[in-house]
Phi, psi and omega in degrees: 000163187251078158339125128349133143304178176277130191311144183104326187303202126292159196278003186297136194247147206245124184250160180252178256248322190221137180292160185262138167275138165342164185250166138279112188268129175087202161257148172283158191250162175301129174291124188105001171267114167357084195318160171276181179296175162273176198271158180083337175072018174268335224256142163274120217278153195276152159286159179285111184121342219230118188271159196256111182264194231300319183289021185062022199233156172330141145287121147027142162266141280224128160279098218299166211002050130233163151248147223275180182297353185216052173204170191237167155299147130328107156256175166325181167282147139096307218285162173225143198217153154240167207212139169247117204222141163241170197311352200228085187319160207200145150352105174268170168292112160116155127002098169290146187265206170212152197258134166082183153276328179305026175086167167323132155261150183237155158245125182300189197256133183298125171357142193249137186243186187293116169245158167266227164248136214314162196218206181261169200273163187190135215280146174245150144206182213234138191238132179309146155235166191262147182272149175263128176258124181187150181305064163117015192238131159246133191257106170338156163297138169284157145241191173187151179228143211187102194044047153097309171316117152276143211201117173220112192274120173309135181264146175306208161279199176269149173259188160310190167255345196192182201261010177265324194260131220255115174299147189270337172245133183314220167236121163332195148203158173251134147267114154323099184240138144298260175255144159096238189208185188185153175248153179299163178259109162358164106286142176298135157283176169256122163065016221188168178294138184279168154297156186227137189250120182244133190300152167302155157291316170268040186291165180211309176277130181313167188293126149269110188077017194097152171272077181261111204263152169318139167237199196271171179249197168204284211298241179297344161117146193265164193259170192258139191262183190230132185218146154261157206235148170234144195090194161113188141303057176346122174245198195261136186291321194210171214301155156322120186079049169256356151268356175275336184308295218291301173333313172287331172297289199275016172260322188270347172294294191292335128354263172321304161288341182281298157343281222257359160240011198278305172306358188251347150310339174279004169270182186275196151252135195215149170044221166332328166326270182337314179286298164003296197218333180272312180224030144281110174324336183267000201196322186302159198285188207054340181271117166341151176233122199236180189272010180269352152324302183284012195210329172264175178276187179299002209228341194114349186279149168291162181277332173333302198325126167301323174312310186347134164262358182053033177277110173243114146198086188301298186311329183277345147333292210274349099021253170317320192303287168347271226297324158311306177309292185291327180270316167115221188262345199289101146353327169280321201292326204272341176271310193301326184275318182309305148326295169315289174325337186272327154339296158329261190329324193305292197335297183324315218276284221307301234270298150347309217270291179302318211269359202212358196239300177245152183243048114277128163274354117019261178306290196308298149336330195261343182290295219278353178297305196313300164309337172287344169239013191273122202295012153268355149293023196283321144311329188246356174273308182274337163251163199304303186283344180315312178350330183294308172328299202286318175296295206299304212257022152248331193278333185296311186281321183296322165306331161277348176285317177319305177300306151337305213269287176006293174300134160319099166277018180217019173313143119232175180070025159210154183322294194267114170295179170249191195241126174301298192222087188310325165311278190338314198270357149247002161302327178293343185260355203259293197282342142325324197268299207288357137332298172295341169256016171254306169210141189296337191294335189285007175278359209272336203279352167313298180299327213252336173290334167279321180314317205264340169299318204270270202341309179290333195259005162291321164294095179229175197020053172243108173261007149251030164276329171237344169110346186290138166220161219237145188198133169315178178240142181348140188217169153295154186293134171077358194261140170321135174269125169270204201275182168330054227283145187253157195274156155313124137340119218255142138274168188201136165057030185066011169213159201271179188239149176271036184208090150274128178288151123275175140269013179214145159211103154076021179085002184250111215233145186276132165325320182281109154013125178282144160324149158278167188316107156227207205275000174074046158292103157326147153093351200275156176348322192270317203294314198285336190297323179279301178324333174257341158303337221241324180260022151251026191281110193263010157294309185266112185275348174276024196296327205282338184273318188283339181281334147024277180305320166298341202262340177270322159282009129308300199271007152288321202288308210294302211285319145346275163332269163002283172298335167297310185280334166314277185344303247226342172280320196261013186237341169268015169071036205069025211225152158259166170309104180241025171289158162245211180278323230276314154344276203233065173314315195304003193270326183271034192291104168289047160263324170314301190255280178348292178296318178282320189297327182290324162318317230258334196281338194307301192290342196253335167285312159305341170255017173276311208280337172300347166284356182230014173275145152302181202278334179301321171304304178334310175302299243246327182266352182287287184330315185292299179333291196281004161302310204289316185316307173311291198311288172326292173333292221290309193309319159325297201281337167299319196286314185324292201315356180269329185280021165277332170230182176275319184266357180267322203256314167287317157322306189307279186316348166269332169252015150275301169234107181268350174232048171248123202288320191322297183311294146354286199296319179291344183262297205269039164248322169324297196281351180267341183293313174294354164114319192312076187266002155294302171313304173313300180298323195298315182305286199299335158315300189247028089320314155311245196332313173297332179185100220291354176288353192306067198288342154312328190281305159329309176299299194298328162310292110046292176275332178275328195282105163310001169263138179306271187337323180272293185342274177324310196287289186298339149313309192283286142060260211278338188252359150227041141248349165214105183272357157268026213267072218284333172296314193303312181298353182276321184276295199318324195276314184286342170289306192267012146285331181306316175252044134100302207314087182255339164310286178340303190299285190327308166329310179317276187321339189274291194304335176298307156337288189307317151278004144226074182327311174271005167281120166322301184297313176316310216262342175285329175259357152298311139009283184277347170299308189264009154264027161273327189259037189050029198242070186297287202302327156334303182297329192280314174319301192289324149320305189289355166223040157280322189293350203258281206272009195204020194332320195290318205270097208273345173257006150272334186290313200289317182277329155323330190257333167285330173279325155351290181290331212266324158280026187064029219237030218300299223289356187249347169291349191276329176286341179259350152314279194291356155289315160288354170265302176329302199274007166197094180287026176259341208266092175266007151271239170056273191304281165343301188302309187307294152006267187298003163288305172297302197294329134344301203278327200113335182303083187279318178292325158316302181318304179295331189299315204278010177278279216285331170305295177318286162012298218258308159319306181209151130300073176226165195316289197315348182266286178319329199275357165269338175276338164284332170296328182305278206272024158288299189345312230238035135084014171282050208291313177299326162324290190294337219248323173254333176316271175303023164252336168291318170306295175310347178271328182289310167245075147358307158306335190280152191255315194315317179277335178297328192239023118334306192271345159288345195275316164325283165319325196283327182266003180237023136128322177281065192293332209271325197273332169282309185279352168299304188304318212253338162275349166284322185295323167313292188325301209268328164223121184298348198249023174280100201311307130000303178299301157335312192265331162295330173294339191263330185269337186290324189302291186332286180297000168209023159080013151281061176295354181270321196290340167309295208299338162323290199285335174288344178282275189346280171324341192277316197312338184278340160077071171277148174248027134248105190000297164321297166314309155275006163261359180271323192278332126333283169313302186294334152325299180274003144296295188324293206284334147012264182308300220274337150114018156225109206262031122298319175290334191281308178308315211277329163304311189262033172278314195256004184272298167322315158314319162288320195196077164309344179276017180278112202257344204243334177268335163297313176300316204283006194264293158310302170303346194284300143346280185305308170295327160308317186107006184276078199304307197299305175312327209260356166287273187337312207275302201252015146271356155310269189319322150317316183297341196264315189231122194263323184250067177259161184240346163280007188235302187304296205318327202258346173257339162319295160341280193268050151265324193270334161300325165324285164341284169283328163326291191311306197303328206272322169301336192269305161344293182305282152015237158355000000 
């Protein structure tokens, strides 16, 4: 029999395994004897030959060779037959049989209801409806209209005169109608006219195999049929304004996501970000976009390499790259695309959801809301790299759609459709690989489009999963039943479903009970049940022919696959993949699978248990769902804020897990970048506590502690739990060149090399090590091949150009200066060296362009205080006079620029404000030597000559140990005293200036001069041909042996005179 749904349900009609034939009331009246009237006396009693259909109105006249809707062949007791009919009656197959003694029954054509306009056919079907049993009352097609559907149930025949005498009608049928009408299929009467069913008026595709509609019975009375109807008028699949639901549904998705990550614009680059992208060769910006994208890994690394974490994933490079090309480095632009793509993704999972997952949209909507907010995505929406996720798990959902759409969807008569549309199924093979190359878990979308190909097309013979029912076909009484004919794929609600029931798959039927109504959840307990019935059937031999199509889109997949991954086994140079989490967290993101799979079942447990709750329960459990839903939002919206920096993101984590050594370590790497090194250490302790093996940590300590001794001791430490520890070995070796140890160190410094081939720092200070000891060639060596093993390392190229200049080598440091520049267009110490290179060379405008280029880089002191020296240099003071008050203003503290910028004030005049400055400087360190000597020219310009000779004893009293320096200090001593006319102490100051520093070329003239004023003419000839030999074109020195050649002269005149 043909069940009711359950109140609450779907309009889905649940069929049981084999049909109930009518009961009979009463006695049957003699065959070939008149019916009775109808109840009301309105009804017209039927002619002979000539039957009443299911409204009681005259029946139809017979169309020739069809037979008509609404009568049947005579079957067994009990039996059902299906029948494939299209709205337009057509020729039947066969004989008409005839009911009774009376003639053929016909049923008239039922009322026509209102259609829309025609579209393309598409299968209708049809659900029993109950016939009205009653003395003389025949009950008309019902119509109802329900979730959009015209739905008309066939009424019985004419009845009796009484309740003894047996009503003509059986069970109907109701239609599922797209466009246009269908009249219900008739029920067999007892001995009588059947009910009769009549086709639309407006049908348009013929009949398959003819029309053959249930007609009336005869004996114990005919069971009532059920036919699918194919063809017909198509209407719109959901109520009117069902494309505005969906624009809204995906207006409230994409809302919701954009809400609850929209704060995540506002982040840095943090944690993995930095590696990623910030300091990947491959992606940071200036870096060329070259095919070694495709041979490194997510980090930059080859994939060959043993360092390699062996994560490929070029597209999502390439990604990054892009985002560069267009945006630059700026953080937001980079959160933005994350957000869309999450957007993106949400859409899909719905979109996914209606077509392959759930037949309520409903559900699918409540899937993909959960996920769009659920705060375990908060890593991968919000940090950067998460993108690999985010990308990977929409090319992951198109590829399974893409694979879906492939299959037939309208196959009948074999287990395994074939593939419809060979483009789908490798467009479905393309956005797979590109999944996969974006994050390796996306290879995964292979496995789950074959799982869900076999697992779905196993789900058969539930028929209250879609309303289709399935029924043998009709036979003569006593004659053998074949098998089952299988139906159409059915729609429902406008989209197709991949769990076509059959009634047959390969001759092999399942045992099992049909299921009651759910949500059309793949996969279920019957599906799976049938399907291993079906591949243990030691019956059915023909399994291997139905499964044919599938098996050929495995082993296109299968072998597919294969080869990718060989690819990818040879780009990793042979080797798999040995990272763990601890390595490569961004590997372990549970976003893809975990999470969705995790939606889908939740929201699919929540509509089992809303089926078996009252409507209060029902309520009581909607209302939680959407608390959690929030409670889920809010939870969302908090984690962004961790993920805005790098220190909001290592705090969380330290007061999430306080007894985690990682975390520790990782915040107090943090707090030594930030200067806080009090913080550091404490963090790295306890770390060190949580987990004394840590030898990073140990090194990083190590590196913060101002005692050597303590230093060295956690050095050495860390390097006996890892003696390959190439920083430890690295730090260790620069502690000991700190203490003249430089054999050691270099040993040290060798090994660190050995063991980390690509750290950079290692070979420059090795480098510089053995050129402290003159051993250039060495030095050089060990430069060629840090750049060799470290091509990428834009401050080893800047420091090779610093050993350059320094070995007399300027034309070949300007090329690797602009080489440390090409690979890090930030690196403005680089542009400072180049600078003061051109300003070496003479080149000053060159010099200044590569200053204000640093400039344009960073504004700090250190950039400013060469560009203020350029334009003391070259007599530009107001320049330089604002250069350096900005540098001072930027470090304050600095004594060197304060007194630059005092030295500045001094030539231009502003002396009481240069010597105010210079004397605070004095204040804060008396042994500023410098200071001494400004002071004495500041006195000096202003005719303070005992306080010049003060400050200058002062300076002498600090005993500087360098020569130079005390012959300068000398010198300026024997100015002071000059001026003041007593130049006996001023030769013997520039006596001892000379002494000091014979190249003094100006205390040898003033020497002279000193002479020459005395008249010891011959001494003062001595002093300044010295000085001419040092500066051979000085012109105050020709100007002064000039003098005293004519003084000379007139002496030799005024002597031959005397003579004479």
């Amino acid at each position: 029999m043909f069940q009711e749904p359950a109140q609450g349900a779907a309009r889905t009609p649940t069929p049981t395994p084999t049909p109930t034939p009518g009961r009979r009331r009463g006695a049957s009246r003699a065959r070939g004897a008149p019916e009775a009237p109808a109840q009301g006396g309105g009804r017209p009693r039927a002619e002979p030959g000539r039957g009443f259909g299911s409204s009681g109105s005259p029946a139809a006249p017979r169309r020739p060779g069809c037979r008509l809707p609404g009568t049947r062949p005579p079957l067994s007791s009990g039996a059902r037959g299906v029948r494939t009919c299209s709205a337009r009656p057509a020729p039947a197959r066969g004989r008409p049989r005839r009911s009774g003694a009376g003639g053929r029954q016909a049923g008239p054509r039922g009322p026509a209801s209102a259609s829309r306009a025609p579209r393309a056919a598409a299968p209708l079907h049809l659900r029993a409806g109950r016939g009205g049993p009653g003395p003389g009352m025949a009950r008309g097609g019902r119509r109802r209209e329900r979730a959009g559907h015209a739905q008309r149930r066939g009424g019985g025949g004419g009845g009796g005169r009484g309740r003894r005498e047996a009503g003509g009608g059986g069970r109907g049928a109701a239609v599922y109608l797209r466009r246009g009408q269908l009249g219900g299929a008739g029920g067999g009467g007892a001995r009588g006219a059947g009910g009769g069913a009549a086709p639309p008026h407006h049908a348009r595709a013929p009949l398959r195999g003819g029309c053959q509609a249930p007609g009336s019975g005869q004996g114990s009375g005919g069971g009532g049929g059920t036919m699918v109807v194919t063809g017909g008028d198509r209407a719109p699949s959901r109520r009117p304004g069902c494309g505005l639901a969906r624009v809204g549904a995906a207006a409230l998705l994409a809302g919701a996501s954009c809400l609850c990550y929209g704060r995540s614009l506002r982040g840095e680059f943090v944690h993995d970000d930095v590696w990623a992208i910030v300091n990947n060769p491959d992606v940071r910006p200036g870096a060329p976009l070259r095919w070694s994208i495709f041979s490194n890994d997510f980090w930059g690394k080859g994939m060959a390499e043993n360092t390699s974490h062996k994560s490929y994933r070029p597209l999502c490079v390439l990604t990054f790259k892009l985002n560069i090309f267009l945006t630059g480095m700026n953080p937001f632009y980079f959160h933005a695309v994350n957000v869309v793509l999450h957007c993106l993704v949400t859409l899909v999972l719905m979109y996914t959801c209606d077509k392959a997952v759930f037949r309520n949209r409903g559900l699918a909507f409540a899937t993909a809301l959960l996920f769009a907010v659920h705060p375990i995505h908060t890593e991968a929406v919000a940090g950067i790299v998460g993108r690999a996720d985010v990308l990977a798990c929409l090319l992951f959902l198109l590829a399974f759609l893409s694979y879906n759409r492939s299959v037939d969807q309208h196959h009948v008569g074999e287990c395994f459709p074939p593939t419809a549309s060979p483009f789908f199924l490798l467009l479905s093979l393309f956005l797979g690989t590109c999944a996969m190359l974006v994050k390796e878990t996306g290879v995964t979308v292979f496995g789950v489009c074959l799982v869900y190909d076999l697992f779905s097309l196993s789900h058969k013979q539930e028929k209250s999963s879609n309303g289709v029912i399935h029924q043998r076909s009709p036979q003569q009484p006593g004659s053998p039943q074949p098998p089952s004919l299988p139906t159409h794929p059915h729609r429902e609600n406008g989209k197709q479903h991949r769990f076509p029931h059959r009634g047959a798959w390969g001759g092999c039927h399942s045992p099992s009970p049909p299921e009651p109504k759910s949500s059309g959840f793949p996969g279920s307990p019957r599906a799976m049940w049938s399907m291993m019935r079906c591949l243990t059937a030691r019956s059915n031999r023909n399994f291997l022919l139905t499964m044919r199509p599938f098996l050929k889109r495995a082993t296109l997949v299968i072998s597919y696959v294969t080869v990718v991954l060989y690819f990818r086994l040879w780009i990793m140079g042979g080797s798999m993949p040995l990272f763990s989490e601890q390595d490569n967290p961004a590997s372990f993101s549970p976003y893809i699978l975990t999470s969705m799979g995790y939606c889908i079942l939740f929201v699919h447990g929540l509509s089992k248990l809303c089926t078996w709750l009252n409507r209060c329960g029902a309520t009581t459990l909607t209302v939680s769902t959407v608390l959690l839903l929030l409670l889920f939002s809010w939870k969302t919206v908090k984690q962004n804020e961790i993920w805005l920096s790098r220190e909001s993101l290592f705090r969380s984590g330290v007061q999430t897990l306080p007894h985690n050594a990682k975390v520790h370590y990782n915040y107090a790497n943090f707090l030594k970048d930030q200067g806080r090194n009090r913080e550091a250490i404490s963090h790295y302790r306890t770390a060190l506590r949580l987990y004394p093996r840590h030898a990073s940590a140990l090194n990083n300590l190590g590196t913060l502690t101002r005692d050597a001794a303590e230093a060295k001791m956690y050095y050495q430490r860390a390097l006996q739990l890892n003696p390959q520890h190439n920083r430890a070995l690295f730090n260790l070796g620069n502690l000991l060149k700190s203490q003249e140890k430089k054999e050691e160190a270099i040993t040290l410094l060798k090994d660190s090399i050995q063991y980390g081939p690509e750290f950079a720092d290692a070979y420059s200070s090795l480098a510089s090590l053995l050129a402290e000891q003159e051993r250039f060639k060495e030095a050089e060596e060990i430069y060629q091949a840090g750049i060799k093993n470290c091509p990428d390392s834009s401050d080893l190229h800047n420091n090779y150009g610093v050993f350059l200049v320094d070995t007399g080598s300027p034309e070949k440091a300007v090329a690797h200066y602009q080489q440390a520049i090409a690979l890090s267009p930030s690196h403005h110490v680089a542009m400072v060296n180049l600078g003061r290179l051109y300003r070496s060379l003479g080149d000053n405008s060159a010099a200044e362009e590569w200053y204000k280029r640093a400039l344009q880089v960073a504004r700090k002191a250190e950039i400013l205080s060469p560009l203020g020296a350029l334009y003391y240099n070259t007599g530009r003071y107001e320049e330089a006079l604002q250069i350096y008050r900005e540098a001072a203003a930027l470090q304050p503290s600095q004594r060197e620029l304060r007194l630059a910028l005092a030295q500045v004030l001094a030539v231009m005049g502003q002396t009481k404000e240069a010597e105010k400055m210079t004397n605070h400087i004095v204040s804060e360190e008396t042994g500023c030597l410098e200071c001494y000597r400004l002071l004495s020219a500041i006195y000096s310009k202003q005719e303070h000559h005992d306080k010049a000779l003060d400050v200058i004893d002062k300076a002498l009293q600090l005993k500087p140990k360098d020569p130079k320096v005390v012959s300068e200090l000398f010198f300026t001593k024997g100015n002071q005293l000059r001026e003041q006319n007593l130049l006996d102490k001023a030769f013997e100051s520039y006596k001892a200036a000379v002494e000091l520093n014979p190249d003094q070329a100006q205390a040898w003239m003033n020497m002279g001069g000193i002479q020459h004023i005395k008249g010891n003419y011959v001494s003062a000839r001595a002093y300044y041909e010295r000085a001419l030999q040092l500066v051979p074109d000085s012109k105050l020195l020709q100007e002064n042996l000039a003098k005293l050649d004519r003084l000379e002269k007139r002496l030799q005149e005024v002597r031959e005179k005397d003579q004479t």
